[in-house]
TORTORVEX-795769 format. One line per 4 residues: number of its first residue (from 1); their letters; for each residue x, y, z of N, C-alpha, C, O. Coordinates in steps of 0.2 Angstrom, whole numbers, plus 5000, padded with zeros to 4 digits. Example, Ala and Ser with C-alpha at 12.3 -4.5 7.8 and 13.67 -1.06 7.14 Angstrom:
TORTORVEX-795769
1	as	5066/4972/5039/5062/4978/5039/5066/4984/5039/5071/4983/5042  5064/4989/5035/5068/4995/5036/5064/5000/5039/5067/5006/5040
//
This chain:
TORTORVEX-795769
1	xxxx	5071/5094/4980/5064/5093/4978/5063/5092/4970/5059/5088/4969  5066/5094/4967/5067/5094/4960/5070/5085/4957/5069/5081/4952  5074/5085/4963/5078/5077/4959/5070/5075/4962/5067/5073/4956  5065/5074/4967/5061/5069/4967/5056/5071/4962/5051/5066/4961
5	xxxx	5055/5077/4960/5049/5079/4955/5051/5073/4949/5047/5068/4947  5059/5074/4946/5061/5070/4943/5062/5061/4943/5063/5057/4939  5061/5060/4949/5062/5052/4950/5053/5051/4950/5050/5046/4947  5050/5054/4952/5042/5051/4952/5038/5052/4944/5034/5049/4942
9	xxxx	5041/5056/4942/5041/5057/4933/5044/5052/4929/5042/5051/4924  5050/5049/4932/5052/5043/4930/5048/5037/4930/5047/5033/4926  5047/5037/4936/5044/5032/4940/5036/5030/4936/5033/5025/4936  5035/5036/4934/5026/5036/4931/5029/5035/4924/5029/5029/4923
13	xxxx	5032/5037/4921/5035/5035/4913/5037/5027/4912/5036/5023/4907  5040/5027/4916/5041/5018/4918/5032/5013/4918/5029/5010/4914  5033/5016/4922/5025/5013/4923/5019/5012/4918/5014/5008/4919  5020/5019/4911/5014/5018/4906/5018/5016/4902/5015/5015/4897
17	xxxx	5024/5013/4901/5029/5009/4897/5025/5004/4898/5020/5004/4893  5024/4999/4903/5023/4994/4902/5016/4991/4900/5011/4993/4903  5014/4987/4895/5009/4987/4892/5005/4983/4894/5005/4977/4897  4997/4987/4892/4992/4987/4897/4991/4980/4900/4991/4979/4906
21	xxxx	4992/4976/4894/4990/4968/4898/4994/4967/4903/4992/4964/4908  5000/4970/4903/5004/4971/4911/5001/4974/4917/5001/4972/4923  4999/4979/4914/4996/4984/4919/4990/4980/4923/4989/4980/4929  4984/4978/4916/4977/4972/4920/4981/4970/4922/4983/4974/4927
25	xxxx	4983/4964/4922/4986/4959/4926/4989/4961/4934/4990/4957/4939  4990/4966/4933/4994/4969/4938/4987/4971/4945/4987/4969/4951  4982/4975/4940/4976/4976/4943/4972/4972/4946/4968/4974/4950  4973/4965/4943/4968/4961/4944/4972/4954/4951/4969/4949/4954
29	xxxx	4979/4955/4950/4983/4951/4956/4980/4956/4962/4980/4953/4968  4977/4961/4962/4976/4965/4968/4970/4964/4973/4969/4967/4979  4966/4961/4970/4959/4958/4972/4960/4950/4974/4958/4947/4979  4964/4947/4970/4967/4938/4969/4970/4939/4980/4968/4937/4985
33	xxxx	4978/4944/4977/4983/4943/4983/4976/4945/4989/4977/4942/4994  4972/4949/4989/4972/4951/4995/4963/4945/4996/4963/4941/5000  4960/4945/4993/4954/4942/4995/4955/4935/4995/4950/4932/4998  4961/4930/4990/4962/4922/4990/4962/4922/4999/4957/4919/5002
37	xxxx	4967/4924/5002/4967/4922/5009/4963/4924/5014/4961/4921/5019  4962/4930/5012/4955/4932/5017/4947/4927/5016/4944/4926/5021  4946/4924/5010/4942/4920/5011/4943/4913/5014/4939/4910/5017  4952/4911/5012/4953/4905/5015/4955/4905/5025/4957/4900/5028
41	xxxx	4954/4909/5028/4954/4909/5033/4945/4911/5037/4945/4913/5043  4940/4910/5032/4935/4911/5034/4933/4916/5035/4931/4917/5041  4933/4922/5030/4930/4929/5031/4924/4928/5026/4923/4923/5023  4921/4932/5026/4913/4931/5021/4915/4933/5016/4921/4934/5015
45	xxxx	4910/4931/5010/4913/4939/5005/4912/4945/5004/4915/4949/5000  4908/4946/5010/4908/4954/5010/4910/4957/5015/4910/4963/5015  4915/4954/5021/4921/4955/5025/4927/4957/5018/4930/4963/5017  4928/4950/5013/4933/4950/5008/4931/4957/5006/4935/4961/5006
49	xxxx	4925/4958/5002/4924/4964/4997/4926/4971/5000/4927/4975/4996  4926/4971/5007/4928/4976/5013/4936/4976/5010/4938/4979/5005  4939/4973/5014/4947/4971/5012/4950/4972/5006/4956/4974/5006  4947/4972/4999/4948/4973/4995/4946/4980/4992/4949/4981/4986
53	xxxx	4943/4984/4994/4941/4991/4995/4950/4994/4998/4955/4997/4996  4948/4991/5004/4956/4993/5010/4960/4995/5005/4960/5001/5003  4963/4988/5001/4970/4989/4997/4968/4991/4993/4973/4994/4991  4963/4993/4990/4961/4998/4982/4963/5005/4985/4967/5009/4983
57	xxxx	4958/5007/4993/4961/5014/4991/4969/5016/4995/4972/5021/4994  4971/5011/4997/4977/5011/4999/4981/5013/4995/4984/5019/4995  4982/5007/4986/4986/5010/4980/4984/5015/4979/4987/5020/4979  4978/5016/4977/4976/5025/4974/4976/5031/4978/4976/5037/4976
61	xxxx	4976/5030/4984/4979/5036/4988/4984/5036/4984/4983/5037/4978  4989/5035/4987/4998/5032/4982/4999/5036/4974/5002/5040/4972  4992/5032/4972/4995/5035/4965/4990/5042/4962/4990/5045/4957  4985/5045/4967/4982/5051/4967/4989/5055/4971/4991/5060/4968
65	xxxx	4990/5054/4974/4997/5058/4979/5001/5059/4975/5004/5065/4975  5004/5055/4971/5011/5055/4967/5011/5058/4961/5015/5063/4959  5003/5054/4957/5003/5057/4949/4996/5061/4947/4994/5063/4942  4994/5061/4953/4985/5064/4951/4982/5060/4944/4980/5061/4938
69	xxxx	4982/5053/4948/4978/5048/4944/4975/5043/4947/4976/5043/4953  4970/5038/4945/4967/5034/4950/4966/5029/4943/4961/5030/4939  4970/5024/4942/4970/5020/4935/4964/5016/4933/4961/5012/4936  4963/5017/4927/4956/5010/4928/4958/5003/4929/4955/4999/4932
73	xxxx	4962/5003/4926/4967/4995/4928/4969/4993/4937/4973/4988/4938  4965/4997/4941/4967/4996/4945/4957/4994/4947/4953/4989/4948  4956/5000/4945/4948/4999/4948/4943/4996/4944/4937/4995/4946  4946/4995/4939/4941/4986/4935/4941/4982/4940/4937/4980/4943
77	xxxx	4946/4980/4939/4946/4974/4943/4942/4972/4950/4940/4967/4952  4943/4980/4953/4942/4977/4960/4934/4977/4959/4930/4973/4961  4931/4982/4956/4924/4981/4955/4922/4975/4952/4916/4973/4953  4926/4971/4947/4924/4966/4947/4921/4959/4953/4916/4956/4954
81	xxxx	4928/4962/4955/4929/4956/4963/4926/4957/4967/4925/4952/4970  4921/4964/4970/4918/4966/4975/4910/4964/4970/4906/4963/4974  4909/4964/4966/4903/4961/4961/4904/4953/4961/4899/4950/4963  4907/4950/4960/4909/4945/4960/4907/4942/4966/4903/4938/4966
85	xxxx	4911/4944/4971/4909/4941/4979/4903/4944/4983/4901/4943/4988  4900/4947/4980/4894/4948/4981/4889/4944/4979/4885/4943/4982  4889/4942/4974/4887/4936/4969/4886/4930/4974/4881/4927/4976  4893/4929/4976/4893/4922/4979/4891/4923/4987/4889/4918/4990
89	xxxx	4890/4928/4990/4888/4931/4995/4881/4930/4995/4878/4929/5000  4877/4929/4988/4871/4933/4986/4869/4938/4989/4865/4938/4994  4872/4944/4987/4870/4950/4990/4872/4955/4982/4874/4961/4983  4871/4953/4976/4873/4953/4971/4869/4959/4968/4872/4964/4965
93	xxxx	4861/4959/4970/4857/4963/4967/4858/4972/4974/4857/4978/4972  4861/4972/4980/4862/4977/4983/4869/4978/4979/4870/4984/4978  4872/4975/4978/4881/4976/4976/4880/4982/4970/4883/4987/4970  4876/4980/4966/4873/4983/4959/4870/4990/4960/4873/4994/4957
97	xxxx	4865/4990/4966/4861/4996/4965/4868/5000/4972/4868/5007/4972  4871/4998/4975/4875/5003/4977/4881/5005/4973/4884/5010/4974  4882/5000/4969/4890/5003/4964/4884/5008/4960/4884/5014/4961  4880/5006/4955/4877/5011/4953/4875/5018/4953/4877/5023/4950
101	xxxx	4870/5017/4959/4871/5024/4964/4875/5028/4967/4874/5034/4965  4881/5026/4970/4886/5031/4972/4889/5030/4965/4893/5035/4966  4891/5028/4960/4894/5030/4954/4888/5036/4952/4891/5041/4950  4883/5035/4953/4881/5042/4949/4880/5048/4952/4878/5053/4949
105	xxxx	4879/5048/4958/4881/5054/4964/4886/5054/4963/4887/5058/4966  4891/5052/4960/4898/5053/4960/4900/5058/4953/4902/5063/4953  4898/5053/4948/4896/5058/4943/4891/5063/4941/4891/5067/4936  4885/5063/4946/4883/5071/4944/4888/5076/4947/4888/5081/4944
109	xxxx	4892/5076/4954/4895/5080/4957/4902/5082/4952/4905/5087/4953  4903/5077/4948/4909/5078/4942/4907/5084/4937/4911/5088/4936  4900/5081/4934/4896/5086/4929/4895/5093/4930/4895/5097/4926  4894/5093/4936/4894/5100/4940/4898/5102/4943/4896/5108/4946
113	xxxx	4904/5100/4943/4909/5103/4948/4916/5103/4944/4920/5107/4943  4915/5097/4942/4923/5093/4939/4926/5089/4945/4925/5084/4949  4930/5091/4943/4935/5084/4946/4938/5080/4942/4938/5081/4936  4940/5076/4945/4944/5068/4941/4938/5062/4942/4934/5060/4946
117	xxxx	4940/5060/4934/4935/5055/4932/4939/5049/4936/4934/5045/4938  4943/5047/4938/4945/5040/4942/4941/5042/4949/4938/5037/4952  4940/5047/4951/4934/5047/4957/4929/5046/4957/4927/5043/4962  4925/5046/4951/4919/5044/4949/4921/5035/4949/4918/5031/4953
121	xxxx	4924/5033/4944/4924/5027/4944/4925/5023/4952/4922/5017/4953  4931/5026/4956/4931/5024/4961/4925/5022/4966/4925/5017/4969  4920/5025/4964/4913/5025/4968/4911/5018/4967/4911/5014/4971  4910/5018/4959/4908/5012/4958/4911/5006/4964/4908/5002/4967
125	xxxx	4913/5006/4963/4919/4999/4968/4916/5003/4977/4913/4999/4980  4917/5008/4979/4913/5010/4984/4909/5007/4986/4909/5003/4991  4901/5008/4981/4897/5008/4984/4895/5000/4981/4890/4998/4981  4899/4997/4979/4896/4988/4976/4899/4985/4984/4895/4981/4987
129	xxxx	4905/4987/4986/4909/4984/4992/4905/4986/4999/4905/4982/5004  4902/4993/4999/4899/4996/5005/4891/4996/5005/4889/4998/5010  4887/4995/4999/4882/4997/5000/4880/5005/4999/4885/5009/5000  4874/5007/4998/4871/5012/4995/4874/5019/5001/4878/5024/5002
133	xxxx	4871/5015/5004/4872/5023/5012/4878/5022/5016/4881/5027/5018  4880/5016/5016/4887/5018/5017/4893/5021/5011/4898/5023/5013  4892/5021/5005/4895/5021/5001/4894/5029/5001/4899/5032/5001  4886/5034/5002/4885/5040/5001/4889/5044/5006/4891/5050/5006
137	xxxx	4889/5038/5012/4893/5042/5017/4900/5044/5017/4903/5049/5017  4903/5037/5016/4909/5041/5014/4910/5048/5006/4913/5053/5006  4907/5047/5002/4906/5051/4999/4905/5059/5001/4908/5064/4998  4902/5060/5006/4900/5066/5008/4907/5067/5013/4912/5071/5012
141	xxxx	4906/5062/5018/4911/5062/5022/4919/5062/5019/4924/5064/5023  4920/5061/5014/4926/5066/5010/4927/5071/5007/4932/5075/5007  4922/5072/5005/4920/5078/5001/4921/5086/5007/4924/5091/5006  4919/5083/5014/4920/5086/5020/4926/5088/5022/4929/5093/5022
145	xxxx	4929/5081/5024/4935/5082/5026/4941/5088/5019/4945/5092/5020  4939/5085/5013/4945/5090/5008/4943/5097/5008/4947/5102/5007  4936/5098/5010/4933/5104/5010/4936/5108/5018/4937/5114/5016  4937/5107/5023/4941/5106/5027/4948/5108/5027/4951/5112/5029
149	xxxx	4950/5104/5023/4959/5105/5020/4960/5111/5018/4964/5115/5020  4956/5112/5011/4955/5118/5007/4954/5122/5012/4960/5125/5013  4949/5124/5016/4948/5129/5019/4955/5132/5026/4956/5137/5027  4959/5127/5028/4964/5128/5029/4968/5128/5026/4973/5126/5029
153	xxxx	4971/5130/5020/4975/5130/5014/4975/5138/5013/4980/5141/5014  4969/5140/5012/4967/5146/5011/4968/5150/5017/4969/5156/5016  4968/5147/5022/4969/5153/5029/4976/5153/5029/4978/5158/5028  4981/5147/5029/4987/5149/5028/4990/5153/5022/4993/5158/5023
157	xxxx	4988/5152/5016/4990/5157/5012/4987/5163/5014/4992/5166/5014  4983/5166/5015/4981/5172/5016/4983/5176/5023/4981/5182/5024  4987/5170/5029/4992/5173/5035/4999/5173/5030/5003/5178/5032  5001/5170/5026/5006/5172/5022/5006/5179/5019/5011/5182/5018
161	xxxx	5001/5181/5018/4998/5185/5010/5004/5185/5005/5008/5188/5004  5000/5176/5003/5003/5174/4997/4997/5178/4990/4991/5178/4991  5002/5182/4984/4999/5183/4982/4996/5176/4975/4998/5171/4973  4992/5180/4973/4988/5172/4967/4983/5170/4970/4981/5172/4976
165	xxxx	4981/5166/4968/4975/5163/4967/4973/5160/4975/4978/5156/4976  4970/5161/4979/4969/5155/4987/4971/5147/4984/4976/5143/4986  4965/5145/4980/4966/5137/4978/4969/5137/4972/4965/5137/4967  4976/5138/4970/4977/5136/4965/4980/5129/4966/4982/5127/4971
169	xxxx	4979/5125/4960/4982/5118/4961/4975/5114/4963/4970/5116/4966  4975/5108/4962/4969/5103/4964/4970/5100/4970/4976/5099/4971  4967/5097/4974/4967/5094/4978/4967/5084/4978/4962/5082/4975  4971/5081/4979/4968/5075/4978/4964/5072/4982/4965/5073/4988
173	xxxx	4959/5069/4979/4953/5066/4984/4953/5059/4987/4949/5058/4991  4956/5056/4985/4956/5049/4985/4960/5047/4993/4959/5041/4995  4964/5052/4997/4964/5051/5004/4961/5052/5008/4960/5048/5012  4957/5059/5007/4949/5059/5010/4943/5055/5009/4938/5056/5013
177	xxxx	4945/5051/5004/4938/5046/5002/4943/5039/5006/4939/5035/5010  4950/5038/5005/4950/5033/5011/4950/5034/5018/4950/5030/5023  4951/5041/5019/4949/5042/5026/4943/5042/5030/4942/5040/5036  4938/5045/5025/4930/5044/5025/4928/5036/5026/4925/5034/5031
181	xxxx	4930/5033/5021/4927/5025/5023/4931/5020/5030/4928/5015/5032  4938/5026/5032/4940/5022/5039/4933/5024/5044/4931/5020/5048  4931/5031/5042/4931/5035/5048/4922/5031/5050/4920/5029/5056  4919/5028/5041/4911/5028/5043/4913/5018/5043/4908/5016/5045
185	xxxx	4918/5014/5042/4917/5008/5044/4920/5010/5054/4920/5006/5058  4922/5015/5056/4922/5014/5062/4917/5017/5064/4913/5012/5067  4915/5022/5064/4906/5024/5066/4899/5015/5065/4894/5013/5068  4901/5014/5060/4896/5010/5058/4897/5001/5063/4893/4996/5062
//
């Protein structure tokens, strides 16, 4: 356990080596590689702006799991392209009030709770790609499911009677918010 604490510590140290304009660059192939072809086999652009959510929370599960981070260099971009293709969708003026919206239900639940600021920024890109109510749903409907987790975390430590804290340690959110958006683009 140790050599891999060690190798993903490496792995992250490598990774803020390389300099930013690497890193953009890196963030912005990830909206290009997944939405060029999805458009050119004729999906909309709010099918593509879907798709591109997909791989956004795909990588930041990934890198919430590994490093408890969720990078802006990944979620620039895709808020870009999800604003962007909404644009040419014309659907431009909802794309706006739902990234806005779920960014700031996102951030008042920060202000009052805490968390990770890459959550909050996440939303934005959420709620431009899903719209205002689908965006709040999965919001909640993550919020759900980690609250769910916790609450089983805590039953096991306490059939342990592990002593310390029940929640010590944070939870990362970023797979419960990609699980929330499988769970409400299959409901919906």
């Amino acid at each position: 356990m140790t050599r891999c604490r060690s190798t993903l510590r490496d792995l992250y140290r490598s990774l803020i080596r390389v300099p930013a304009v690497g890193r953009w660059a890196a963030g912005f192939a990830l909206p290009v590689i997944v939405g060029v072809p999805s458009l050119a086999i004729g999906c909309s652009p709010g099918e593509t702006a879907c798709l591109v959510l997909v791989a956004l929370l795909a990588v930041v599960t990934v890198t919430d799991l590994l490093w408890r981070r969720i990078f802006n260099w990944l979620v620039g971009p895709a808020l870009l392209a999800a604003l962007g293709l909404a644009a040419a969708g014309g659907t431009l003026p909802a794309a706006l009030l739902g990234a806005s919206s779920c960014f700031a239900a996102m951030l008042s639940l920060y202000v009052l709770f805490g968390g990770g600021e890459g959550d909050v920024k996440l939303f934005a890109v959420v709620g431009a790609a899903l719209g205002v109510h689908a965006g709040i749903e999965v919001l909640l409907g993550g919020h759900l499911l980690a609250a769910g987790v916790a609450i089983l975390i805590v039953l096991a430590r306490l059939a342990r009677r592990r002593t310390g804290s029940l929640l010590a340690g944070h939870l990362p959110m970023a797979p419960f918010f990609a699980l929330a958006a499988a769970l409400v683009a299959v409901t919906n």
